[in-house]
N, CA, C and O atoms as a DFTB+ gen file, in Angstrom:
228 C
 N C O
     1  1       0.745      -0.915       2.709
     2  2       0.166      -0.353       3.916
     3  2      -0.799       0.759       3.515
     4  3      -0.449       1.634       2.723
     5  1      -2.016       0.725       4.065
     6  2      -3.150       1.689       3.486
     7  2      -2.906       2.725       4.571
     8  3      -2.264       2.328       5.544
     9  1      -3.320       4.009       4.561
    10  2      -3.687       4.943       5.172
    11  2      -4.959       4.624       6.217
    12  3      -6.029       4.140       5.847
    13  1      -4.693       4.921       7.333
    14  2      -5.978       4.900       7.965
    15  2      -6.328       6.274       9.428
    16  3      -5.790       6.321      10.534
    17  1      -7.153       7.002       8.975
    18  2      -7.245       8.252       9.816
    19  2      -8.427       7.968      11.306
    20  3      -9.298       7.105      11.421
    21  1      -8.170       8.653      11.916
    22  2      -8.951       8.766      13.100
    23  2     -10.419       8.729      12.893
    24  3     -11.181       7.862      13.320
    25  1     -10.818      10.073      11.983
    26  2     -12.457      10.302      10.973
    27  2     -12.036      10.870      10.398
    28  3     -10.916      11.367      10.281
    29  1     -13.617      10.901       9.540
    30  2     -13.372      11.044       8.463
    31  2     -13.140      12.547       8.432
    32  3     -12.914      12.931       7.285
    33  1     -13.130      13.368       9.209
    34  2     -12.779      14.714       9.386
    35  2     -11.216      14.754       9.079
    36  3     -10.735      15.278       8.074
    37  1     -10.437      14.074      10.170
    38  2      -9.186      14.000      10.145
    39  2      -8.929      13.491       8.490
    40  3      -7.801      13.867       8.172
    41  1      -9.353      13.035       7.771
    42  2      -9.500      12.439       6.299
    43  2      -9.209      13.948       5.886
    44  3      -8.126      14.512       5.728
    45  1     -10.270      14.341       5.783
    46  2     -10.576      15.510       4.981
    47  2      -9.378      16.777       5.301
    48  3      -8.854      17.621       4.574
    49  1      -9.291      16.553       6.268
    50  2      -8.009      17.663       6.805
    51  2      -6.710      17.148       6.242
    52  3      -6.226      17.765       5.293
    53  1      -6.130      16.155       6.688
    54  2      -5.033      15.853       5.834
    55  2      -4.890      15.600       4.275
    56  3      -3.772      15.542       3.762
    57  1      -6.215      15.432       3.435
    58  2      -6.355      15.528       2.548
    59  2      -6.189      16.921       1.806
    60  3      -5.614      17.050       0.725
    61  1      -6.813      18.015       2.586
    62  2      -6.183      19.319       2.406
    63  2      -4.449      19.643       2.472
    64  3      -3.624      20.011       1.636
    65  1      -4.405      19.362       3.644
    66  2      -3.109      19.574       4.160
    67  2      -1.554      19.158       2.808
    68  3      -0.547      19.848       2.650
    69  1      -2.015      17.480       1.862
    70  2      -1.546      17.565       0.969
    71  2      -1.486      18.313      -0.058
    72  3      -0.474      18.693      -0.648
    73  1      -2.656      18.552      -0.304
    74  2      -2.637      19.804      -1.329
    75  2      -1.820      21.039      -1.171
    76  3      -1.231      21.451      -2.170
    77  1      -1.743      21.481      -0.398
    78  2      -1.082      22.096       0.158
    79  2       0.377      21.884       0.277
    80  3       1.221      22.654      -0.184
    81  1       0.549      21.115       0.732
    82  2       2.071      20.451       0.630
    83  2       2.572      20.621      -0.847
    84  3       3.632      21.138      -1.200
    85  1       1.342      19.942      -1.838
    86  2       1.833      20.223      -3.109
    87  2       2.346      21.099      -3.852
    88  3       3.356      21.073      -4.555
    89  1       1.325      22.152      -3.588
    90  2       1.988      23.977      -4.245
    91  2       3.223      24.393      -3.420
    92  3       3.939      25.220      -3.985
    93  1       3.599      24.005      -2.252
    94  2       4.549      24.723      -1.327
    95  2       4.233      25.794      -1.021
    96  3       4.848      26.838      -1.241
    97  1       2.433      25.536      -0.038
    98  2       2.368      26.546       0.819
    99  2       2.721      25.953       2.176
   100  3       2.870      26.874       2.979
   101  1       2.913      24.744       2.740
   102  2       3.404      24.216       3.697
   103  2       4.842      23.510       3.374
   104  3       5.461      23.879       2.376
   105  1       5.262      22.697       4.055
   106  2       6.861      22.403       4.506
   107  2       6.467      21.450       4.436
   108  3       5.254      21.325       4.606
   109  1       7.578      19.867       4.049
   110  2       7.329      18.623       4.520
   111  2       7.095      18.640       6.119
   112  3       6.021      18.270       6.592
   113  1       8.328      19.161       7.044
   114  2       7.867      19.467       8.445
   115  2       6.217      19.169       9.549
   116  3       5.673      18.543      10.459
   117  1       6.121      20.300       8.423
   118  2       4.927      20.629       8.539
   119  2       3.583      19.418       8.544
   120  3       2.725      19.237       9.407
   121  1       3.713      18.994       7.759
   122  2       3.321      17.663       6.686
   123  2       3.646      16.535       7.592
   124  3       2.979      15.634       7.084
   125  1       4.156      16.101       8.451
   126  2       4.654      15.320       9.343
   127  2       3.904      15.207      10.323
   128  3       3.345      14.137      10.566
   129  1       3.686      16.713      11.367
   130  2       2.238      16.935      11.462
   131  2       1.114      16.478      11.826
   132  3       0.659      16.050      12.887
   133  1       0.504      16.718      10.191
   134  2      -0.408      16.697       9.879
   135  2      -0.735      14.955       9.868
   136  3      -1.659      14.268      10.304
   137  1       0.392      14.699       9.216
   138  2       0.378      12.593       9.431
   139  2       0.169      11.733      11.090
   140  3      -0.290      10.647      11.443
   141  1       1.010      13.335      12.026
   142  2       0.529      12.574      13.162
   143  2      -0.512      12.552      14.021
   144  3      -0.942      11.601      14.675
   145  1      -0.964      13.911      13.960
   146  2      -2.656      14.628      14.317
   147  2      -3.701      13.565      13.421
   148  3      -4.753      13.168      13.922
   149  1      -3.378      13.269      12.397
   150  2      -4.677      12.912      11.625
   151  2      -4.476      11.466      11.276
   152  3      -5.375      10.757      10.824
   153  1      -3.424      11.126      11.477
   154  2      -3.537       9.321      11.533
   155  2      -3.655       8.512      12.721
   156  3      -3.100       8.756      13.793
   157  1      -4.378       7.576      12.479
   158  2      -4.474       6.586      13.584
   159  2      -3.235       5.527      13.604
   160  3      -2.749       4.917      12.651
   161  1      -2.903       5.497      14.865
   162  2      -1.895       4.174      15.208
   163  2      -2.476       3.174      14.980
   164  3      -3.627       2.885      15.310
   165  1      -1.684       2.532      14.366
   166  2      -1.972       0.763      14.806
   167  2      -2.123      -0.215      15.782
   168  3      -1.447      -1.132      15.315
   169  1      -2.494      -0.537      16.648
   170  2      -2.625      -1.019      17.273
   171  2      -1.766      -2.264      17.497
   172  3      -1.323      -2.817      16.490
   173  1      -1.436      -2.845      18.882
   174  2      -0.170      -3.817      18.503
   175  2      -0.559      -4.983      17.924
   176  3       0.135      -5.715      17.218
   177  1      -1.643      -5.126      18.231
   178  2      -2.485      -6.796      17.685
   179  2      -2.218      -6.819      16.017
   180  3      -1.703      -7.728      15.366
   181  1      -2.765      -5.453      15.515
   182  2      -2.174      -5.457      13.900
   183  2      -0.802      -5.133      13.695
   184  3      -0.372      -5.703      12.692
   185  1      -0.018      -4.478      14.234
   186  2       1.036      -4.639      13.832
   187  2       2.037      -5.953      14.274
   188  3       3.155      -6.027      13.765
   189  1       1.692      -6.723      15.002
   190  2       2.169      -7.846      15.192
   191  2       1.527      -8.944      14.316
   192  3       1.957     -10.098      14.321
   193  1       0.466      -8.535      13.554
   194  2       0.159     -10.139      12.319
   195  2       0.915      -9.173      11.229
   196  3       1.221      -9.832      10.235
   197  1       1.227      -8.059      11.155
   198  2       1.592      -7.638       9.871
   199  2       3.053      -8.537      10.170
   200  3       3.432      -9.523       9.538
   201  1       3.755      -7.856      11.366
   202  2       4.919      -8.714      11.615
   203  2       4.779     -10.340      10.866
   204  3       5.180     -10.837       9.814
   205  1       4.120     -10.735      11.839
   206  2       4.157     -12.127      11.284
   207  2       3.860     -12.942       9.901
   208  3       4.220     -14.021       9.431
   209  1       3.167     -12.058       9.568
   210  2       2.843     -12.123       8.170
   211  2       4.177     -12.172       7.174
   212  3       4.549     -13.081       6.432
   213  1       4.700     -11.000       7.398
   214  2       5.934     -10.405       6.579
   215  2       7.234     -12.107       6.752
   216  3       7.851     -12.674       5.851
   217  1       7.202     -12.369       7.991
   218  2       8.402     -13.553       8.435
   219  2       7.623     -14.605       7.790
   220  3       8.365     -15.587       7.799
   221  1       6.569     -14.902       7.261
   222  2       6.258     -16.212       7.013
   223  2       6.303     -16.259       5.336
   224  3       6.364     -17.396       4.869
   225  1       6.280     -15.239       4.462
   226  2       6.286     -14.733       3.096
   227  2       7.758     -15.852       2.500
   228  3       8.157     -15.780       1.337
């Protein structure tokens, strides 16, 4: 499953935001976040071929 953000702003922000995470100036918490502000949902159309995908493997 790839990462996929809102823009590329939201990119760049959560891309910070790890770094950050890294040294432990933020919290996983925190970091949770940042995954939900700056990532895009899936939509059900893709998550239903991923579904189907996965049952036919």
């Amino acid at each position: 499953m790839t990462k996929e953000f809102k823009t590329d702003a939201f990119e760049s922000i959560h891309s910070s935001a790890e770094a950050l995470l890294k040294i432990g100036a933020i919290d996983q918490a925190t970091m949770r976040e940042f995954d939900e502000a700056c990532m895009a949902e899936a939509s059900a159309e893709n998550s239903d071929q991923e579904d189907s995908s996965e049952l036919n493997s």
